[in-house]
C-alpha positions in Angstrom: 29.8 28.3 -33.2 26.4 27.4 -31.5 26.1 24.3 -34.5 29.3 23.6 -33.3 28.8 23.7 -29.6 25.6 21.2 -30.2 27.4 18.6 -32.0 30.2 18.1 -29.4 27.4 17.8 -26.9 25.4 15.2 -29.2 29.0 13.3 -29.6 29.7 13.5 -25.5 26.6 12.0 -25.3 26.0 9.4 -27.6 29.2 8.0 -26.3 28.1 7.6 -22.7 27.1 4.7 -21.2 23.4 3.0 -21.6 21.4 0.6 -20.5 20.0 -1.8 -23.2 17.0 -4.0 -23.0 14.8 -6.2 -25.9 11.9 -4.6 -27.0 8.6 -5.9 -26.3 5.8 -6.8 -28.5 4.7 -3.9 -30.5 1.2 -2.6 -29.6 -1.8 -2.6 -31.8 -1.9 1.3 -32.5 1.5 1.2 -34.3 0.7 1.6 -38.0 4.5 1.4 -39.6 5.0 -2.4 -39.8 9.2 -1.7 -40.7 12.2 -2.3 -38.8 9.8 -4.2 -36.3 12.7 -4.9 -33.4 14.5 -1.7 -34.4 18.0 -3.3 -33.5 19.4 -2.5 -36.4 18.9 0.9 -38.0 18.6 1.9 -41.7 21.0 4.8 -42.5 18.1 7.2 -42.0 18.0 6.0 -38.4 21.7 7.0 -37.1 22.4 8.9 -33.9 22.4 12.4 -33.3 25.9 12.7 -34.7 25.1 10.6 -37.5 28.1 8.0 -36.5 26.1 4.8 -35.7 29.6 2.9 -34.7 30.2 5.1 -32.4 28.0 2.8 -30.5 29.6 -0.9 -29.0 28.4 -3.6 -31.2 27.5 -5.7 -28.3 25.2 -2.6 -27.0 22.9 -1.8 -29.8 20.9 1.3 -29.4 17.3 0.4 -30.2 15.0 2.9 -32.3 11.5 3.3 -32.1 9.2 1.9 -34.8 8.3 5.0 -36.5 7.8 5.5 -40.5 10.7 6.3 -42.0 11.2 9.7 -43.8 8.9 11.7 -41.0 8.4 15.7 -41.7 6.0 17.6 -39.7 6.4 20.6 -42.0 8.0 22.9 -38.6 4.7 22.1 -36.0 4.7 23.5 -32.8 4.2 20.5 -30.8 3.0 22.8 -27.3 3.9 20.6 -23.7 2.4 22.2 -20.7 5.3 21.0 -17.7 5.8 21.7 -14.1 8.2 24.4 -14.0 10.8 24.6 -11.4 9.3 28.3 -10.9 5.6 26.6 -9.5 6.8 23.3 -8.2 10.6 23.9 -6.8 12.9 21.0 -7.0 10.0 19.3 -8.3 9.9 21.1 -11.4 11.2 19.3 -14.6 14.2 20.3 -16.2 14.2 17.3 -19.1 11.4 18.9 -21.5 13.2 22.2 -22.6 16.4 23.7 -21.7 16.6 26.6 -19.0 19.0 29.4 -19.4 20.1 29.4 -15.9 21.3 25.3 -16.0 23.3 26.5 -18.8 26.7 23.7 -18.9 24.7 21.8 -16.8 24.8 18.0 -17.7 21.1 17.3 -17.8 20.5 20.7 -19.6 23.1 19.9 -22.1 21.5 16.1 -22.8 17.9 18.4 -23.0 19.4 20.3 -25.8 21.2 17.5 -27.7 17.9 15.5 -28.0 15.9 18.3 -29.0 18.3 19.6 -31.5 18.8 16.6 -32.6 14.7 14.9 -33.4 13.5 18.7 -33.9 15.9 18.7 -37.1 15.1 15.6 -38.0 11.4 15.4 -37.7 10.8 19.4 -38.9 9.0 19.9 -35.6 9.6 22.8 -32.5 9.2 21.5 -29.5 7.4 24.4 -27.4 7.4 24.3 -23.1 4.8 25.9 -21.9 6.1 26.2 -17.9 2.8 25.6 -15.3 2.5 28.4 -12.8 0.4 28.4 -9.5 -2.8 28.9 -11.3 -2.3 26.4 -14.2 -0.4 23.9 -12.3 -4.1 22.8 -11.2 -6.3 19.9 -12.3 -9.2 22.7 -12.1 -7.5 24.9 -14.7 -6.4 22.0 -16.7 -9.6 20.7 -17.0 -11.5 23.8 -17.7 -9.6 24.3 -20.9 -10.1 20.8 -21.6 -13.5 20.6 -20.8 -14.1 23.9 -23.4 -13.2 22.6 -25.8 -9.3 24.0 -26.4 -6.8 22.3 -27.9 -4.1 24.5 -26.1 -1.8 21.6 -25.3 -0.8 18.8 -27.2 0.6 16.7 -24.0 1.0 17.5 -20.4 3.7 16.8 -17.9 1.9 17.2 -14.4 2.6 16.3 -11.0 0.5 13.2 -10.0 -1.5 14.3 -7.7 -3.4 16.7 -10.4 -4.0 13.6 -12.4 -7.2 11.9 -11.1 -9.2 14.4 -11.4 -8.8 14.9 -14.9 -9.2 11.1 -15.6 -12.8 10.8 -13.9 -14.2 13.7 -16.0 -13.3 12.6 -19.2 -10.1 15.1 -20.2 -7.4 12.6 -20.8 -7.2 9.7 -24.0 -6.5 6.4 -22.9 -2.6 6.1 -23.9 -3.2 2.5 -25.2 -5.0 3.9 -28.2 -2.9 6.5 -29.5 -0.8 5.9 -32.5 2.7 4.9 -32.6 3.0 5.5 -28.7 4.2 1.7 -27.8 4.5 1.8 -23.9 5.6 -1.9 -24.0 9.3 -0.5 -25.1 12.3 -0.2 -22.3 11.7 3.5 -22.4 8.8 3.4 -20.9 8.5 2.6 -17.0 6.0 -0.3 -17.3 6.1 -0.1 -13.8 4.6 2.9 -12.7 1.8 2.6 -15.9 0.9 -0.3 -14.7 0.1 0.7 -11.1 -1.6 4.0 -12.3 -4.2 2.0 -14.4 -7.1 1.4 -13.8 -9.9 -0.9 -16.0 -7.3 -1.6 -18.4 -6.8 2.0 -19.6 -3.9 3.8 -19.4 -4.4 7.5 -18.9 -0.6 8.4 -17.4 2.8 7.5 -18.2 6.4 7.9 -16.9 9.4 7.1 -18.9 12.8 8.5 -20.1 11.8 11.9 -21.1 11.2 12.2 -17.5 13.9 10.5 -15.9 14.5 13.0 -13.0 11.4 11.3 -11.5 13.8 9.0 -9.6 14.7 12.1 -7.5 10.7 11.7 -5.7 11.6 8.1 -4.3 11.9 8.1 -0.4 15.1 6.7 0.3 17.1 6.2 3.9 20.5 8.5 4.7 22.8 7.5 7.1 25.2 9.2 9.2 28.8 7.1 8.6 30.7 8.7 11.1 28.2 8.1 13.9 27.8 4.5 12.4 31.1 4.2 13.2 31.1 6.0 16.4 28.6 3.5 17.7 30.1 1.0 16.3 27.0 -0.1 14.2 27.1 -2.7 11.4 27.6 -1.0 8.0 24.0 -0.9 6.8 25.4 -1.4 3.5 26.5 -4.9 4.4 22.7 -5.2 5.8 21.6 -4.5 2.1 23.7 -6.8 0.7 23.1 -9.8 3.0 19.2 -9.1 2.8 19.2 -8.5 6.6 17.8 -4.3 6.2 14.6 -5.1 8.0 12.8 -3.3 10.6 14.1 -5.1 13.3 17.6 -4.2 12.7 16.6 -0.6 11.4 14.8 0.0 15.0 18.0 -1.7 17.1 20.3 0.4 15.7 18.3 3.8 16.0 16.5 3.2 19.2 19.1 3.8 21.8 21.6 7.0 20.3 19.1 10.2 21.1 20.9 12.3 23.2 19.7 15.9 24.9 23.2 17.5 23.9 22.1 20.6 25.5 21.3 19.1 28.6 18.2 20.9 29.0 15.7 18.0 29.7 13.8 18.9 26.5 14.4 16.7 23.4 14.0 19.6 20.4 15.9 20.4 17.1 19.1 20.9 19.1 19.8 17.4 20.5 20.5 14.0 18.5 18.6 11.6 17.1 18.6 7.7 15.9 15.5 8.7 13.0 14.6 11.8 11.9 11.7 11.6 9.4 8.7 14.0 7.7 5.7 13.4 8.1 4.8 12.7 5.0 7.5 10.1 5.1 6.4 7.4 7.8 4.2 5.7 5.1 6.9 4.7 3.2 8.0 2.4 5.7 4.7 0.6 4.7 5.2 0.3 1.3 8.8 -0.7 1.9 7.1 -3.9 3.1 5.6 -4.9 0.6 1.9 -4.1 1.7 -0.6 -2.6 -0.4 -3.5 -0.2 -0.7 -4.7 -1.8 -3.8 -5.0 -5.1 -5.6 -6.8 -5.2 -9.3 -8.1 -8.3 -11.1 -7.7 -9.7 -14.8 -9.5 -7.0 -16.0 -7.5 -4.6 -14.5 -10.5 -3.0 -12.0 -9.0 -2.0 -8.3 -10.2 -3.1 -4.9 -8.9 -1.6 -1.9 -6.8 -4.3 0.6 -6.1 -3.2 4.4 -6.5 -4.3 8.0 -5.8 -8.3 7.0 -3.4 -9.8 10.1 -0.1 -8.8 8.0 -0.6 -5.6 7.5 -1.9 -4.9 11.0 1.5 -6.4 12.2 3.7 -4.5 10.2 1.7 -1.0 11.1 2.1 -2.4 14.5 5.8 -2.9 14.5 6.2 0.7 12.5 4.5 2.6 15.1 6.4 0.8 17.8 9.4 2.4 15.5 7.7 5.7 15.5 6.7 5.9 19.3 9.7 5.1 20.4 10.7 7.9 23.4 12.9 10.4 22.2 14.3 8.3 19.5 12.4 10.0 16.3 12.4 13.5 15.3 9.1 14.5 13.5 9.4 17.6 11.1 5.8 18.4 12.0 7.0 19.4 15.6 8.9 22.3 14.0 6.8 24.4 11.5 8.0 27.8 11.6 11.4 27.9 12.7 12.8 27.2 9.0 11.2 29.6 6.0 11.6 27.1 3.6 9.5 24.4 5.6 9.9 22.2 8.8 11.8 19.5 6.0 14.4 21.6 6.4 14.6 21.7 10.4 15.5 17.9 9.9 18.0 18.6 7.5 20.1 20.8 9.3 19.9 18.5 12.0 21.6 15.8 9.9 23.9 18.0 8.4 25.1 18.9 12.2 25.5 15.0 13.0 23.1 14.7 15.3 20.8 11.9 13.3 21.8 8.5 12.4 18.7 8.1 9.9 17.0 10.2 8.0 13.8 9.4 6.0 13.5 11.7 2.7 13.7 12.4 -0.8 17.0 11.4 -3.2 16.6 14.3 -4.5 18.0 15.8 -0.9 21.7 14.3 -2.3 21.5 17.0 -4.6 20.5 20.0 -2.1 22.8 18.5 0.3 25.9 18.3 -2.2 27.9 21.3 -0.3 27.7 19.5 3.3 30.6 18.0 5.2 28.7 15.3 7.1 29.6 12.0 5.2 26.1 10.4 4.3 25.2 7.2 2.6 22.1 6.0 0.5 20.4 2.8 1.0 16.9 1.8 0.1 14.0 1.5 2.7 14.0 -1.7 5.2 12.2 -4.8 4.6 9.9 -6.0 6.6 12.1 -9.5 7.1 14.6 -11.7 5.5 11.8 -13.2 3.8 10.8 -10.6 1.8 12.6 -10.7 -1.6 13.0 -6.9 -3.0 13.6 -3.6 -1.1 11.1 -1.4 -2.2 10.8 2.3 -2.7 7.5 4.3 -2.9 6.9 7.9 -3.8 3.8 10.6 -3.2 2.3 12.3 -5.6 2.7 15.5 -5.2 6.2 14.8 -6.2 6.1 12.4 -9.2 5.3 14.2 -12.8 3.2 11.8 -15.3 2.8 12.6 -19.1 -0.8 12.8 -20.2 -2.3 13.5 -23.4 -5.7 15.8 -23.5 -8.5 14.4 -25.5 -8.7 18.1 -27.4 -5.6 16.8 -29.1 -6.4 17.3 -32.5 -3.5 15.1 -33.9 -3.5 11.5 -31.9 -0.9 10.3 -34.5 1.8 12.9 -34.7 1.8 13.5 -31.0 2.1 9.7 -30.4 5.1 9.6 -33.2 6.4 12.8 -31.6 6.3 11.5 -27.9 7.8 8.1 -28.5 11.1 9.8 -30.3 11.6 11.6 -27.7 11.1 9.2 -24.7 13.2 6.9 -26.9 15.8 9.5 -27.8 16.3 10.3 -23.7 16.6 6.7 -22.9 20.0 7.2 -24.2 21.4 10.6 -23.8 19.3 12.4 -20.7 19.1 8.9 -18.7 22.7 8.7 -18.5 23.2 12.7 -18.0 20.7 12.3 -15.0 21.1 9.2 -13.5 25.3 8.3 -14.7 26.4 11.5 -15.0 24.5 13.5 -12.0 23.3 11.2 -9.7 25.8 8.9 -9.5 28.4 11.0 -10.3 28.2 14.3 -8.3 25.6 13.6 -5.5 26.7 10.2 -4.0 29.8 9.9 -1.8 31.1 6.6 -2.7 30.9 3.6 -4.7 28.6 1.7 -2.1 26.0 4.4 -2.3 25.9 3.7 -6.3 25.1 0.2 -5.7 22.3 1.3 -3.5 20.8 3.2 -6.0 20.4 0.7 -8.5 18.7 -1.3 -5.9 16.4 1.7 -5.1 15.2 2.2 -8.5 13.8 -1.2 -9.4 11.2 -1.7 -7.2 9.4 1.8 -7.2 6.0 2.4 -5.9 3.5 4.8 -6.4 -0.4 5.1 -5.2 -3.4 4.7 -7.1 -5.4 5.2 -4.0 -3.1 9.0 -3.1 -3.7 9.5 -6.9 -7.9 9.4 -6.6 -7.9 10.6 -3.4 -10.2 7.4 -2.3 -9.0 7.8 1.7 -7.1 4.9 2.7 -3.5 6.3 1.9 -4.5 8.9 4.1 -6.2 7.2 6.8 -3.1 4.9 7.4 -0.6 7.9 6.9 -2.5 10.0 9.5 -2.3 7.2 12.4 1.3 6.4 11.8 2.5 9.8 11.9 0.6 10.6 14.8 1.8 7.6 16.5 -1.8 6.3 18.4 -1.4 3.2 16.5 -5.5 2.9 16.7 -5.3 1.3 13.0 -8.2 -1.3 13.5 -10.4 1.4 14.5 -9.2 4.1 11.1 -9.5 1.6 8.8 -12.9 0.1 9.7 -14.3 3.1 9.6 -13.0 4.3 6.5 -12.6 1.9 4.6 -16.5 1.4 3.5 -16.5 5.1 2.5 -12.9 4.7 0.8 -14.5 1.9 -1.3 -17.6 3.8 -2.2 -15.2 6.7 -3.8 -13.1 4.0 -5.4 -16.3 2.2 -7.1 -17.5 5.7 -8.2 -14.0 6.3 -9.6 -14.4 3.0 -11.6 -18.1 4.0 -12.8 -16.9 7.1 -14.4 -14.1 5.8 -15.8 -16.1 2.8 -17.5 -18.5 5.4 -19.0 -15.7 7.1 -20.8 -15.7 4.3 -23.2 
């Protein structure tokens, strides 16, 4: 019955539909010089269910160039990942299966795929769940640093990961074997940000496609949208005029002290509610940056130019706003799970237009009545061309690979089947079958979210901890707006940190 019960899952989900792109050039460390473009498979190359027709012919699933005939005699191939025990919703549920998301749709697509390569590679894969002690760079990197070859790859949060670059404990990702990060399964966007000198130490792709969950994202209210008789903020989107003039027009003047009481606290209404941790991301949103890097790939930092001093101007103008903005950090204590969650109940109550968070709040908000939509960040103006989405690391999981690995090829032929493998069952589980599916409330907030997710952001500068994320982050969400004076005095030390970053790193080699 259980062979049974995998192969109906492994037909459900082969069946579903994907997202197809060309491949890109192959990369230097791929020995097998077969099947370059993998569009066409060789019978050894069907799908989980062994029915290759089962796929359109105009949407040909793409295979990754491996050599054919692969056996790795039953290894253990060990993945250290961010459990959902240590990390909470931040966890990752798309390396192994858990027994309590059992008939869950992403668990389900979790098993398929590794049923499916584990039988036909001969290999186990083995999750090894972090918990509060070996979640840490610290830990990580004394293993590392001993000598241990404990882990073949790790899936970490983000902001774990620089540490473990400058002292040497993870391999450069362009030089592993068979792992071709050029391919659609890959999220060239996000490698490309995180490098630094050309060297790739931290990847995100398919096999972690729940990262989308981290990007900060705008809800809005549609019943008091339409109680205020607002434009629909989806039209905004779609006529390119979501900008922070029209996101600050429309929120500025609905606050209201419902109790009457003179005080403006977690029981009134607000045009904005927002964490903290969440004003930068109206920064990012944009278009500005923390960092640029040259042809060879080596960051500088970039802040204080006219721009970005009149967009940080026009956000804290946003942010000060009297009584218009509710700031979570104004409300530690009176929610156990955290003073996020003071915000939420007030938009699930009605009583904010806006509220700045995480998509993954669709999903813990899936049981509320209040009728929400999804749209991305605003622009900074109509001439801007993409809305833009940016997400912190502590809530962004990257795949690294220790330098104790004994085995650079097989974990490199191991780690591009299954990236490849999830690009077309757990992709559509997560983003099809779940997101879209069961945590939006209408067509409109679908259309959002494939605008969210192609412009993503992350921060090289959070990631190293060189002080300018923070420096900006601290002013806007304590609303001085005394952003000449932060950044010139930080930024010389910022740049020191980021040089010494770039030092170590170029002694590596």
């Amino acid at each position: 019955m259980k062979k049974l019960f995998v192969l109906i899952i492994c037909v459900l989900f082969i069946l579903s539909p994907v997202i197809f792109a060309s491949c890109g050039e192959k990369n230097d460390g791929n020995k097998s010089g077969e099947n370059q473009n993998n569009a066409i498979p060789p019978e050894d190359k069907v799908g989980p269910d062994g029915i290759e027709d089962a796929i359109p012919q105009e949407e040909i699933k793409l295979y990754p160039d491996l050599p054919d005939n692969l056996d790795f005699g039953g290894y253990k191939f060990r993945a250290l990942y961010s459990s959902v025990t240590e990390a909470g919703v931040w966890g990752l549920r798309d390396i192994v299966p858990n027994e309590e998301d059992e008939g869950e749709v992403i668990n389900d697509a979790v098993i398929a795929r590794n049923t499916y390569l584990e039988d036909k590679y001969n290999f186990e894969l083995v999750g090894i769940p972090t918990t509060s002690s070996s979640m840490t760079s610290s830990s990580m990197k004394k293993i590392i640093l001993a000598g241990s070859d404990e882990y073949d790859v790790l899936f970490v949060r983000q902001n774990q990961t620089g540490d473990l670059i400058t002292t040497g404990c993870l391999a450069d990702l362009n030089t592993v074997p068979y792992l071709d990060l050029s391919q659609p399964w890959w999220d060239q966007s996000i490698i490309d940000q995180l490098s630094v000198c050309n060297k790739s130490f931290a990847a995100s792709g398919d096999i972690i496609s729940t990262n989308t969950n981290a990007f900060r994202v705008v809800l809005f209210n549609k019943d008091m949208i339409a109680e205020y008789g607002l434009d629909s903020p989806y039209g905004l989107v779609r006529d390119n005029k979501w900008n922070l003039d029209n996101f600050y027009n429309m929120c500025k003047d609905i606050s209201v002290d419902v109790n009457g009481d003179g005080i403006m606290n977690q029981h009134d209404q607000y045009g904005y509610l927002t964490q903290s941790g969440c004003t930068i991301n109206l920064y990012y949103a944009t278009g500005q940056h923390m960092v640029v890097k040259d042809k060879d790939g080596i960051p500088s930092l970039t802040a204080g130019d006219e721009k970005t001093l009149q967009i940080l101007s026009k956000i804290n103008d946003i942010l000060s706003t009297k009584d218009a903005v509710m700031l979570d950090q104004y409300y530690t204590g009176l929610d156990s799970r955290g003073p996020e969650y003071v915000l939420m109940t007030t938009f699930e109550d009605r009583r904010g237009l806006f509220f700045s968070e995480v998509l993954q709040l669709a999903e813990r908000m899936r049981a509320t009545e209040t009728e929400f939509g999804i749209l991305p960040p605003p622009k900074a103006d109509e001439n801007q061309s993409e809305y833009i989405c940016f997400a912190d690391s502590y809530c962004v999981n990257l795949m690294l690979i220790p330098v104790t690995n004994t085995n650079f090829e097989r974990t490199g032929q191991i780690l591009e089947a299954l990236c490849a493998e999830s690009k077309y069952g757990l992709l559509p589980a997560y983003y099809d079958k779940t997101l879209k599916s069961k945590y939006s409330r209408d067509n409109d907030s679908e259309e959002m979210l494939d605008i969210i997710i192609k412009n993503k952001v992350v921060s090289l500068d959070e990631m190293f901890g060189w002080g300018m994320h923070s420096t900006i982050q601290d002013v806007l969400y304590k609303r001085t707006g005394e952003f000449t004076s932060a950044i010139d005095k930080n930024l010389t030390k910022a740049q020191a940190k980021l040089e010494k970053t770039i030092n170590k790193i170029e002694e590596l080699d």
